[in-house]
Each structure stands twice: as C-alpha cells, then as structure tokens.
C-alpha positions, 0 to 999 in steps of 0.5 A: 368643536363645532365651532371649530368646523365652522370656523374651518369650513368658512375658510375653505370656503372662502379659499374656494371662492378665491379659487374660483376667481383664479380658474374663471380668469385662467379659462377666460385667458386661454380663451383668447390666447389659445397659445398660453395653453400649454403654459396655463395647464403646466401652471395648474398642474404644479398648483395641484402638485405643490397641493398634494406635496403640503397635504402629504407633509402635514399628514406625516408631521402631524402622523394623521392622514388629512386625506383618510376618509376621503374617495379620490374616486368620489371626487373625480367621478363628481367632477 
C-alpha cells in the first residue's frame, strides 16, 4: 500500500510540475499581451471546471467521494 502512495504521489507531482510550467507561461503571456486577459481567465476557469466535472464523475462511478476529507477552505485560505 505505500508503495502505492508513492507511486500516486509521484504522478501528482509530476502532474504539479506540468501545471506549474503552463500557468508560469500563461502569466508570462498576459503579461505582454494584457488583452489576452480575458480569454486566458475563461481558458483557466473551463480547466478547473472540466477538473471539478472528472472528479465529481469518478466519485459517483466509483460511489467514493475522492474529495471526502479534503477542506475547500483549507485550500482557498492557503492560496
């Protein structure tokens, strides 16, 4: 089983880093073309939607909440 932590935890992270790279390039883009503004926050917020979307339909497939346990709050106060 810890194996299997790790083995998941790598991949977040490694999902993190590639995550990372995208938003530092989206900044960077809006940075010197402050017009793109808009259309970089409506590309970010359908990403985070289609997120919320995968994670709400694998806790109902699987009938496991992915997100039990987990504090919105705690995230949002952290950011």
């Amino acid at each position: 089983m810890a194996e299997n932590i790790q083995q998941l935890e790598g991949k977040l992270n490694d999902l993190y880093q590639q995550l990372d790279g995208v938003l530092l390039e989206l900044a960077a883009f809006r940075k010197t073309s402050p017009r793109a503004k808009a259309e970089t926050a409506r590309l970010l917020e359908g990403y985070l939607i289609n997120v919320s979307k995968r994670i709400k339909q694998i806790s109902r497939e699987n009938q496991d909440d992915l997100l039990e346990g987990i504090s919105l709050l705690k995230i949002k106060m952290m950011g």
